[in-house]
C-alpha positions as CSV (number, residue, x, y, z in Angstrom):
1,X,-14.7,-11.9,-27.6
2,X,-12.7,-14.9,-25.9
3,X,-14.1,-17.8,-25.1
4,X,-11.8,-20.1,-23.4
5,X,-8.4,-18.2,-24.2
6,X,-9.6,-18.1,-28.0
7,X,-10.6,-15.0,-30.3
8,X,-14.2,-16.7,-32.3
9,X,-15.7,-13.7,-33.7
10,X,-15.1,-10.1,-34.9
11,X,-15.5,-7.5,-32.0
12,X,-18.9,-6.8,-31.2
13,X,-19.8,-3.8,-28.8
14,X,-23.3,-5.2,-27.9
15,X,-22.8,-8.9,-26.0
16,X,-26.1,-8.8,-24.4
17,X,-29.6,-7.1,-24.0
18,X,-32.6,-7.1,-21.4
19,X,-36.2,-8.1,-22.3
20,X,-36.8,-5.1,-23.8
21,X,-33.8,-4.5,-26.0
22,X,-31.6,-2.7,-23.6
23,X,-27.6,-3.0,-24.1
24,X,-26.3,-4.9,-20.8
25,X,-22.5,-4.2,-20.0
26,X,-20.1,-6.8,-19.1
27,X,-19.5,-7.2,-15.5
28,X,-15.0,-7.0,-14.6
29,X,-13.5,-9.8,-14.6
30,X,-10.8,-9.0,-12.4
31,X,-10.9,-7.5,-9.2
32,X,-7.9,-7.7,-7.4
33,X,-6.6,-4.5,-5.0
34,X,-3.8,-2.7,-4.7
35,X,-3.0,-2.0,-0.9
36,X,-0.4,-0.3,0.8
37,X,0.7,-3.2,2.9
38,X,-0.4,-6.0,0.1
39,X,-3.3,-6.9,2.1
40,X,-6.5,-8.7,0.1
41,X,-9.1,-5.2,-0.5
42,X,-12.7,-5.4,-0.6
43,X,-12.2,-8.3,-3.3
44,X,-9.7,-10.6,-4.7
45,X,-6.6,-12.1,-3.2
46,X,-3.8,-10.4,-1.4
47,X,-0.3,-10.1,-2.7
48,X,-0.6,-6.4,-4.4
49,X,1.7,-4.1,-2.2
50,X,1.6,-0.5,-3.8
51,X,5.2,0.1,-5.0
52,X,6.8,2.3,-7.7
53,X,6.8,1.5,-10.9
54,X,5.8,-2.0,-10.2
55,X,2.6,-1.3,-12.4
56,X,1.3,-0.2,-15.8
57,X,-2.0,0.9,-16.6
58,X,-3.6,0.2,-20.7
59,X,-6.3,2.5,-21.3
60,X,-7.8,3.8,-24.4
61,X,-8.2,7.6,-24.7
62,X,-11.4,6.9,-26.5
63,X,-13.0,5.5,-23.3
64,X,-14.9,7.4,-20.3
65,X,-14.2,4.4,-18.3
66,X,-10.4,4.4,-18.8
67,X,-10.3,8.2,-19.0
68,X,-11.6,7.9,-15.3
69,X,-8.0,5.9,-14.3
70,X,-6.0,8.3,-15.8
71,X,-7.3,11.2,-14.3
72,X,-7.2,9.8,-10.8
73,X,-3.6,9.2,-11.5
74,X,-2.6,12.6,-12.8
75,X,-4.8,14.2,-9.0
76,X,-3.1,11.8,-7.2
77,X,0.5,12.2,-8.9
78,X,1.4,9.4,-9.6
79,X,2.3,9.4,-13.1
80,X,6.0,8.7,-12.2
81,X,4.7,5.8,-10.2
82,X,2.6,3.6,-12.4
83,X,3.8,3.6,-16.6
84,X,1.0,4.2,-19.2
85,X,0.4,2.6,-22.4
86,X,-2.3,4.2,-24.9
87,X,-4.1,1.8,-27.9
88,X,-5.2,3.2,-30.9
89,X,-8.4,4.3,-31.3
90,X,-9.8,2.8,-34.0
91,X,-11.7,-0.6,-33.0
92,X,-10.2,-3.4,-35.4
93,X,-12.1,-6.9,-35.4
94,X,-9.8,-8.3,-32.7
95,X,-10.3,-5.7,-29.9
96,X,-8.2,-3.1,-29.1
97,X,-5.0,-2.7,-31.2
98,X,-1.6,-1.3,-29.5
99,X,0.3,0.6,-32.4
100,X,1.6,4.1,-33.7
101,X,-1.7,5.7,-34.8
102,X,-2.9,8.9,-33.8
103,X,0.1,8.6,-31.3
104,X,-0.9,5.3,-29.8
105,X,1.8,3.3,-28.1
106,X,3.5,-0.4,-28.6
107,X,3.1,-2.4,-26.0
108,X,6.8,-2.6,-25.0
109,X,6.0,-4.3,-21.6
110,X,5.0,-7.3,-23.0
111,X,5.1,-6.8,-26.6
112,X,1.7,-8.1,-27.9
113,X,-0.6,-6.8,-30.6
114,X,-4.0,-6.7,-29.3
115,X,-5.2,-5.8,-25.7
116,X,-7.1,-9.6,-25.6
117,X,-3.6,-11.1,-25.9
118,X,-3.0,-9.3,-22.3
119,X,-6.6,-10.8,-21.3
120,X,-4.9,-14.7,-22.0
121,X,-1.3,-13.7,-20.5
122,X,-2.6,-13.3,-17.4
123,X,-5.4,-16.1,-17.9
124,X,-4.9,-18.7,-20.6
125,X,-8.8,-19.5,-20.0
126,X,-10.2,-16.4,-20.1
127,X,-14.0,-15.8,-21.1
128,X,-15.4,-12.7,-21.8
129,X,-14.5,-9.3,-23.6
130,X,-11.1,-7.8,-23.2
131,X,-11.7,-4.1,-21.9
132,X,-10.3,-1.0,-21.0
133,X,-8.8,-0.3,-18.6
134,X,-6.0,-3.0,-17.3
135,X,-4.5,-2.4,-14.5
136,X,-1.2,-4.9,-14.8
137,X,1.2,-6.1,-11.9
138,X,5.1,-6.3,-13.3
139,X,5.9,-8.3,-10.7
140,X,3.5,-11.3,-11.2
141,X,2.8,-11.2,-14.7
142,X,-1.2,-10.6,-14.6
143,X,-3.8,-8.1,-14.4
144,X,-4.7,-6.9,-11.4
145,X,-7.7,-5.3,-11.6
146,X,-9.7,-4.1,-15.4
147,X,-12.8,-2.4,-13.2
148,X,-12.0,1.3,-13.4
149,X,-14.5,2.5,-10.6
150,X,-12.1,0.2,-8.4
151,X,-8.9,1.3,-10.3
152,X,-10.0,4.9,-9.3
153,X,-9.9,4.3,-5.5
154,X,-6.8,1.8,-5.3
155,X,-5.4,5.2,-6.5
156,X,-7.0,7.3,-4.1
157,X,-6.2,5.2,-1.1
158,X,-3.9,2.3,-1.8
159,X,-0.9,4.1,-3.3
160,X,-1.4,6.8,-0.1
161,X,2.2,6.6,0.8
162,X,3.3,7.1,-2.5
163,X,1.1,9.5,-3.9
164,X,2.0,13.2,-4.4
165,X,-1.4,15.5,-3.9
166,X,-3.5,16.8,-1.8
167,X,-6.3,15.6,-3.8
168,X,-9.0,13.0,-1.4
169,X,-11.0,11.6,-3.8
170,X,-13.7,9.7,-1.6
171,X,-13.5,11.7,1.9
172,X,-14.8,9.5,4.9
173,X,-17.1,12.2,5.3
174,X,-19.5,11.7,1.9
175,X,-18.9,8.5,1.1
176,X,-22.4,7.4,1.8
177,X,-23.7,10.5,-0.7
178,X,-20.7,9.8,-3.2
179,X,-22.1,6.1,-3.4
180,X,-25.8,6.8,-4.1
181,X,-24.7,9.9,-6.5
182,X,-22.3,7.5,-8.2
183,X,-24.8,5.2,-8.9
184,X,-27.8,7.3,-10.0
185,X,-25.2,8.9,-12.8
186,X,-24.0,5.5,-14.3
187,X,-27.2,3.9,-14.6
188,X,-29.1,7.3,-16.1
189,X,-26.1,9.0,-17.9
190,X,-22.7,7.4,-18.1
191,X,-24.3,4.1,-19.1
192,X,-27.7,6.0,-20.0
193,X,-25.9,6.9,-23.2
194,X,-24.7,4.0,-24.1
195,X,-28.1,2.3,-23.6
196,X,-29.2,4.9,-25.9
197,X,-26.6,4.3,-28.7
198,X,-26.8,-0.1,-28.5
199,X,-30.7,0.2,-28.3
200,X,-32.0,-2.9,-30.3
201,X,-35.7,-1.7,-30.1
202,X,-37.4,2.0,-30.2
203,X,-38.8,1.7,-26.3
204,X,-35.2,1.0,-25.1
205,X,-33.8,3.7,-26.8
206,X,-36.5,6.1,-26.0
207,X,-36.4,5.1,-22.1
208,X,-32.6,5.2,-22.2
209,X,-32.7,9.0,-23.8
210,X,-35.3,9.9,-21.2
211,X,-32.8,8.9,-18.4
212,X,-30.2,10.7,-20.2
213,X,-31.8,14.1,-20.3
214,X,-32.9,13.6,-16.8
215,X,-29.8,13.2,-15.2
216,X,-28.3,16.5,-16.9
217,X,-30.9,18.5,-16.3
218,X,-31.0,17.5,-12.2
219,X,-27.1,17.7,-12.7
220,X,-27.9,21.4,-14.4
221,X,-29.6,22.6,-11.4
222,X,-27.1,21.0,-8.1
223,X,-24.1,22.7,-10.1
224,X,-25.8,25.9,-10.5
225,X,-25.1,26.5,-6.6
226,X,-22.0,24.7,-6.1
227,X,-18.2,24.4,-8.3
228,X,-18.4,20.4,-7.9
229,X,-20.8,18.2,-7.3
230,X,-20.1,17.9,-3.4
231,X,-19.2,21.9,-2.7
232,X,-15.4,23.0,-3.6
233,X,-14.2,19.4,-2.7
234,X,-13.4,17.4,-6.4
235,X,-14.6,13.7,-5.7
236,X,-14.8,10.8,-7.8
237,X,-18.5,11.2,-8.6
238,X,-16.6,14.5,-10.2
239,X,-14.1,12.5,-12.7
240,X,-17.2,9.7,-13.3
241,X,-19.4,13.0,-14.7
242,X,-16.7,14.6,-16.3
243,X,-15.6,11.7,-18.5
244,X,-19.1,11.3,-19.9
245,X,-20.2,15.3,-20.4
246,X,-16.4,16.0,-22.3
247,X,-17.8,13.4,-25.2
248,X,-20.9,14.6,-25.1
249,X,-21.5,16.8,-27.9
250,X,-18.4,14.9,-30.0
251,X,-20.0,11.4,-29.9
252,X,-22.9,10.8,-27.8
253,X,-25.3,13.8,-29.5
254,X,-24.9,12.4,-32.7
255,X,-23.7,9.1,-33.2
256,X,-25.2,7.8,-29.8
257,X,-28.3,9.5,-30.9
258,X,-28.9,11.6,-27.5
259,X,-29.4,14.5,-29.5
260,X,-32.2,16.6,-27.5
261,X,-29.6,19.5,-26.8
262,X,-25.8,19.7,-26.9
263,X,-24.0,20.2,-23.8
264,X,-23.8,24.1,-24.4
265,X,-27.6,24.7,-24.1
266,X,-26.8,23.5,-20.5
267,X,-24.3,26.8,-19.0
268,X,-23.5,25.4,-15.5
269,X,-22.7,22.1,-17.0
270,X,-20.5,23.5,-19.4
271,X,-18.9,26.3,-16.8
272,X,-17.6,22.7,-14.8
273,X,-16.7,20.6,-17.6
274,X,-14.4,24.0,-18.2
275,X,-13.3,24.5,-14.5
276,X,-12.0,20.6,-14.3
277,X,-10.3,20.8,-17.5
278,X,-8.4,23.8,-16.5
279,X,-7.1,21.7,-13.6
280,X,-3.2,21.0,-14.3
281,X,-3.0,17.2,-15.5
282,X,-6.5,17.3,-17.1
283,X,-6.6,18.3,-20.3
284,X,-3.8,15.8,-21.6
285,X,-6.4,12.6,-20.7
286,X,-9.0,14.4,-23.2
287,X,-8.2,14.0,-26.6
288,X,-11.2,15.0,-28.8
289,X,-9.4,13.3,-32.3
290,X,-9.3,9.7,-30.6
291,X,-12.7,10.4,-29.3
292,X,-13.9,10.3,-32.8
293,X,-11.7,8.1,-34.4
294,X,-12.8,5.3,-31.4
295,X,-16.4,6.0,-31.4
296,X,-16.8,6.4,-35.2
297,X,-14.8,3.3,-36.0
298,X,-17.5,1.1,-34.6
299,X,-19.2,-0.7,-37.7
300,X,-22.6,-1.3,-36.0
301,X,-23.1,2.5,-35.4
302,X,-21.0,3.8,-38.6
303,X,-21.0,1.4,-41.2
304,X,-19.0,3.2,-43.6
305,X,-16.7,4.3,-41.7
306,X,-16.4,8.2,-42.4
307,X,-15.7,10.4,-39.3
308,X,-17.6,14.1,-39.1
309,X,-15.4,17.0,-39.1
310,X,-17.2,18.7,-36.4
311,X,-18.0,19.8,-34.2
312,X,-16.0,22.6,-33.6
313,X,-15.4,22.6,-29.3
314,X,-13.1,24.4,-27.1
315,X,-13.9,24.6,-23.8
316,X,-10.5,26.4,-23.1
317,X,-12.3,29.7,-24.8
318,X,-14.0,32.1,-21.8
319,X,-17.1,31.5,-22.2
């Protein structure tokens, strides 16, 4: 991580734990909003006027969390508004690596190596991991905003004039029932895995699995009766789940250790995981060979390094 502007150890994915052994993710860092008039949003400072091609977005296609941002660009078209740049998947000992492999990108915006060296361009002090995604103004040299649950929305709502879909991803209407949803899923399943897979003790593991497994089984049941989570209306609770059931069965089951039953044993689970990614824009954000290069190249899960063949998935077969 950084600590004051400087690199002082090989990456680690596990920064902190609870009392009882629990992996405890890193809080954003940056929290700036994009608005259509530049006004300061919910947080941050003001400044941020939505405009085209004023700013780029760094993800990893490895990462739920930055999977999340590219999605809500491709529903709200706006991939000819805001550029992309893709790391490689592979985690080296400085972080995130911008390159050629497995059809990663430079970074030819402002042509550094590693994503931290983005972190310490926009803040020569900066403390703390340097994450996926980075949402980065042109304009003013710096990052905007690296939380993607916020990314997500300044997508939805602050690019409104420029954005070319249909697509409302937090209707006024179930806002209040998006936010409680939203929040059950990340702490039992889209951070319930991870729990599971950066346990430092059996109980946290075991109680992070049991979450796990309770969350897809409630979500097994409330998508038997509907297409989306909310009705026939896509939300954002519907990109948060998506990003976390599509790596299911190629990292979580195994190398995460949530291995009670593959996705398949759950059929409305896997009937909507097909649906979305038949929607136009989708399936190019999934990419099942940086999935398992990303998640396989972390030393303190695979030591050795070897990646599995399998499995074998295609959720673009009729089921």
């Amino acid at each position: 991580m950084l600590v004051n502007g400087q690199w002082v150890e090989n990456w680690q994915p596990v920064q902190a734990i609870d009392q009882e052994g629990g992996f405890v993710r890193q809080i954003s860092s940056f929290r700036n909003w994009i608005t259509p008039d530049g006004r300061a949003g919910q947080t941050g400072e003001g400044g941020f006027e939505a405009e085209k091609e004023r700013y780029h977005l760094y993800v990893a296609l490895i990462c739920p969390w930055a999977s999340r941002t590219l999605i809500a660009r491709e529903l709200k078209g706006l991939t000819d508004i805001v550029s992309v740049s893709v790391v490689e998947p592979q985690l080296s000992d400085f972080g995130w690596r911008f390159g050629h492999a497995f059809s990663a990108n430079i970074d030819s915006l402002n042509h550094k190596q590693y994503m931290h060296e983005i972190y310490t361009l926009a803040d020569p002090n900066f403390t703390g991991r340097a994450t996926v995604p980075v949402l980065w103004d042109k304009k003013r040299k710096t990052i905007v905003n690296n939380e993607s649950s916020d990314i997500v929305r300044m997508f939805n709502s602050g690019f409104a004039d420029l954005a070319q879909s249909d697509y409302e991803l937090y209707p006024e209407k179930l806002q209040s029932e998006i936010d409680v949803l939203n929040e059950q899923i990340y702490q039992k399943l889209n951070n319930g895995v991870y729990r599971a897979g950066f346990a430092t003790t059996q109980i946290a593991y075991e109680h992070a699995v049991a979450d796990v497994f309770e969350m897809l089984e409630q979500l097994e049941v409330r998508l038997s009766q509907r297409r989306y989570v909310f009705g026939n209306e896509l939300t954002e609770t519907d990109i948060r789940l998506f990003v976390t059931l599509i790596r299911f069965d190629v990292a979580y089951h195994g190398l995460f250790k949530c291995n009670l039953k593959q996705l398949r044993y759950y059929p409305h689970l896997t009937r909507y995981v097909q649906d979305i990614l038949m929607i136009p824009g989708i399936a190019q954000t999934v990419n099942f060979e940086h999935i398992k290069q990303g998640y396989y190249s972390i030393k303190s899960l695979n030591p050795l390094g070897i990646v599995p063949v399998g499995p074998e998935i295609n959720f673009q077969l009729p089921l």
